[in-house]
Structures are given as C-alpha cells and as structure tokens.
N, C-alpha and C positions, 0 to 999 in steps of 0.2 A: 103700305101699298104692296100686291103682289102681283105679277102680270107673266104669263108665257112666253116664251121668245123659243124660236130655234135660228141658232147661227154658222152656217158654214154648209147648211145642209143636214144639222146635227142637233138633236135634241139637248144633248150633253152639252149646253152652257157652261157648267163650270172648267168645261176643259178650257174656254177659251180666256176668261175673265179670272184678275185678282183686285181684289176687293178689302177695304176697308172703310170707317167711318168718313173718311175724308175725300178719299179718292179712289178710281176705279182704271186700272191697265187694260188696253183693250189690244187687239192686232190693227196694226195702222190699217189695213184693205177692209176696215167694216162698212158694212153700208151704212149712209146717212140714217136711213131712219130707225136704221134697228141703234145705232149710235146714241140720236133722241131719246127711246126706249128706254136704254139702260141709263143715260144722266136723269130723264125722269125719277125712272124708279129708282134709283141710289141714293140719289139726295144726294150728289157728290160730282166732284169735279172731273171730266172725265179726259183722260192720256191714251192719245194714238201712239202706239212705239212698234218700231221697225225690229229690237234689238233680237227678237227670236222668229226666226223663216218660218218657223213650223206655225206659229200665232196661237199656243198652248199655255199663256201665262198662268193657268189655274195650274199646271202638271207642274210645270217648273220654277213656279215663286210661292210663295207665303211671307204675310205679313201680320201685323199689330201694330198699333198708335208707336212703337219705342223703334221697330227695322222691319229690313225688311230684308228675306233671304232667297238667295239666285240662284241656281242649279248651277257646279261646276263647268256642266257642259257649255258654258257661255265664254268662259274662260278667262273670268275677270275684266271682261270689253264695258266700257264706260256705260252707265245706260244712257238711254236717250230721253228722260225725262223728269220730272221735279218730286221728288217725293219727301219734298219736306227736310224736317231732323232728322229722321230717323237712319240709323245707323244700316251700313250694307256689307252681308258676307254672303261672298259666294262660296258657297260648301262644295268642298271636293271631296267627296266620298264615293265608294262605290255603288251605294242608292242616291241615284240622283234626280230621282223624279220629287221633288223635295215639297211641291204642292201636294202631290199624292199622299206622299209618310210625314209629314207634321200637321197638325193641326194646333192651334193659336187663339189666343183671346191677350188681353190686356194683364189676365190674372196666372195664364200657366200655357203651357204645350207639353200634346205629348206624343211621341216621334215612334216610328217604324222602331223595333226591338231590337236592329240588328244594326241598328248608329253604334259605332264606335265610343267610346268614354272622351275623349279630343272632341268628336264633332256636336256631342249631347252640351258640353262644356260652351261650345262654341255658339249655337243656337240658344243656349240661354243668357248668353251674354248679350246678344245683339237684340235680341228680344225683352231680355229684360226684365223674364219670368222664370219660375220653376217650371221646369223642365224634366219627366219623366219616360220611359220606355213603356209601351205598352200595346195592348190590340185592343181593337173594339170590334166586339158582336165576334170573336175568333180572326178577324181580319187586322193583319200586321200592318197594313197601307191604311193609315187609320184616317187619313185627309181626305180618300176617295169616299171612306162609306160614313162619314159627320160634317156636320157645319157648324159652327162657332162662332158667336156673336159676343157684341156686349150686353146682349140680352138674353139668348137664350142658344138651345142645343140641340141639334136633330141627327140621331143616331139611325143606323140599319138597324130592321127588325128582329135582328141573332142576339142583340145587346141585353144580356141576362138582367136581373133587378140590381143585383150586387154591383156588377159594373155601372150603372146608372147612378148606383149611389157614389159610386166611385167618384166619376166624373163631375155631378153635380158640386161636389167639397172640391174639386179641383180646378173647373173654370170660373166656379161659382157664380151660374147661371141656373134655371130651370131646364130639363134636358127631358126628351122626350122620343120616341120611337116614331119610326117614318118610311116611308118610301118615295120613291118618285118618276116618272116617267112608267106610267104601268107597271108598278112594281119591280123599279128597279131598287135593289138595296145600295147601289153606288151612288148615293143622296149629295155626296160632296163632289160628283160630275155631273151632275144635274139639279142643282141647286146651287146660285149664287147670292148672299145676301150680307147685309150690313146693319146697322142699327135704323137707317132709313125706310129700309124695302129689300123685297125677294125679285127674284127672278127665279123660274124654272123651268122646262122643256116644255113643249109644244104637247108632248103626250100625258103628260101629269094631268089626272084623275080628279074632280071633284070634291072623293073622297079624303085623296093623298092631300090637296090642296089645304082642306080643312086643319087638318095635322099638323104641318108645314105652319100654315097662317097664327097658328093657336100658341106655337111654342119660339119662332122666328118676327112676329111683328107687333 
C-alpha cells in the first residue's frame, strides 16, 4: 500500500516519522486521522512519544529489527516508549542529525563519511550490521537522499550505476532511482516506508509514485 500524507503543514513526512517492520515513532501532538493513516499503511504498531519537542524522529533516530539509535542531543533521557529488544545508543558525535547520515536495513548501514572510527564501531554494534562510510548520488547525508527496506532501495537521481551496484551487494536489496515530492532528490525526507507500505508527500507525482511503488512495495 502507498498513500500521501502531509504532516505538520509539511510535505517532508520523513522528517517526522521512524519506521521499521514492527513499529512506527510518531510526535505525540499528531492528528487522529492522519495517526490512522500511518498505522494503516505501515502495517505496524504505532507510538506517540513526547521525548523530542521538535517531533523530528526521522532527523534524529534510525532503526532495524537489532536497535535502535538516538541523536546525542537527547542526552541520554529515557525514551518514552516500547521498542522491543532491540538495543539503544545514543551517539554523541559532532553529526548529530543521525536519521539524516545513516541509513539501515537488517543486512548493513552506511553513515555520513565523517563518523569518527569509535562511533562507525558503535553504530554497528547496536545494529548489528556491517557498517561502512560513504555518500550516495555525491551526498554525505546519505539518510536524507535514500530509503531502505527489507525489501528494497530508493536512491536520488545523482546515484551513478556503480554506486547502485554498490549498494545493491551491500543492503542486499533491489535499489533503484527516484525522486519525490516534485522532484525533490531528498527521497529520505519524503518518503517513509517499511516492508508493509509507503508513505510520501502530498506533492509526489504520479510519475515519481510509480518508481517509488515498483522498488519499495
């Protein structure tokens, strides 16, 4: 299933959601029905949490089936809801927008270039994947411009063939080229999705939808 939403006034849903097969983080002040929405289409249990004021869980978490990881700036404060086993660090690094620079599957992550050797170490631990440095399509913030599944991969449109091939032996998924919200190449701020269902922006195109649909559901 794939459905539109804009939330907050904002086409860019992935700022506000993190997602995985199980469950889905949302900002505790969402509206009811947009609420609805996303447990629909996620296929997953969905958590109000108060723990970040801003209500940006896509920017400042990333997850997979093994952890789940917290932006320093939270500062180690309890969360305020169930996530299972899976294991919790919150990275204190100087990039700390940590939804933004990692990106995640069950089989690998690969993080902003300029993670230190300590927090690269760190993020694969808690995840519980190989874990490499690198950019996608020229961009270092590799979370904002892909999305990563248990099934498949949706890159920005800079994303050379070689890199595709990259990625494809790395999360070992089908990966594929995309845009969203009118051609926005920041596919990982406007696209949230799981093995269940997509969600994307209010402005995403027919065309981009297609793309989207073909490689994510």
């Amino acid at each position: 299933m794939i459905r539109k939403l804009s939330l907050f006034e904002s086409n860019f849903v992935g700022l506000y959601l993190r997602t995985w097969d199980d469950v889905v983080i949302v900002p505790k002040n969402l509206e009811e029905e947009q609420a609805t929405i996303i447990q629909e289409t996620l296929g997953v249990n969905l958590i109000r949490s108060s723990m970040d004021p801003s209500g940006m869980y896509g920017v400042f978490s990333v997850m997979n089936s093994r952890g789940l990881i917290l932006s320093g700036i939270y500062g180690g404060k309890k969360t305020d809801y169930d996530i299972g086993n899976r294991e919790v660090l919150y990275l204190k690094d100087h990039i700390n927008a940590v939804g933004n620079d990692i990106i995640a599957n069950d089989h690998a992550a690969m993080v902003h270039e300029d993670y230190g050797k300590r927090s690269v170490e760190k993020i694969s631990d808690v995840l519980g994947v190989e874990t490499v440095r690198g950019r996608i399509g020229g961009f270092n913030t590799v979370g904002s411009v892909s999305v990563v599944t248990s099934k498949g991969m949706i890159v920005n449109p800079e994303t050379s063939d070689d890199e595709i091939e990259i990625l494809k032996d790395l999360f070992k998924v089908p990966v594929k080229l995309g845009t969203s919200n009118f051609g926005s190449p920041m596919v990982g701020s406007g696209i949230v999705a799981n093995k269940n269902g997509v969600l994307v922006g209010e402005d995403t195109t027919s065309i981009e939808l297609t793309a989207i649909d073909d490689v994510l559901s």
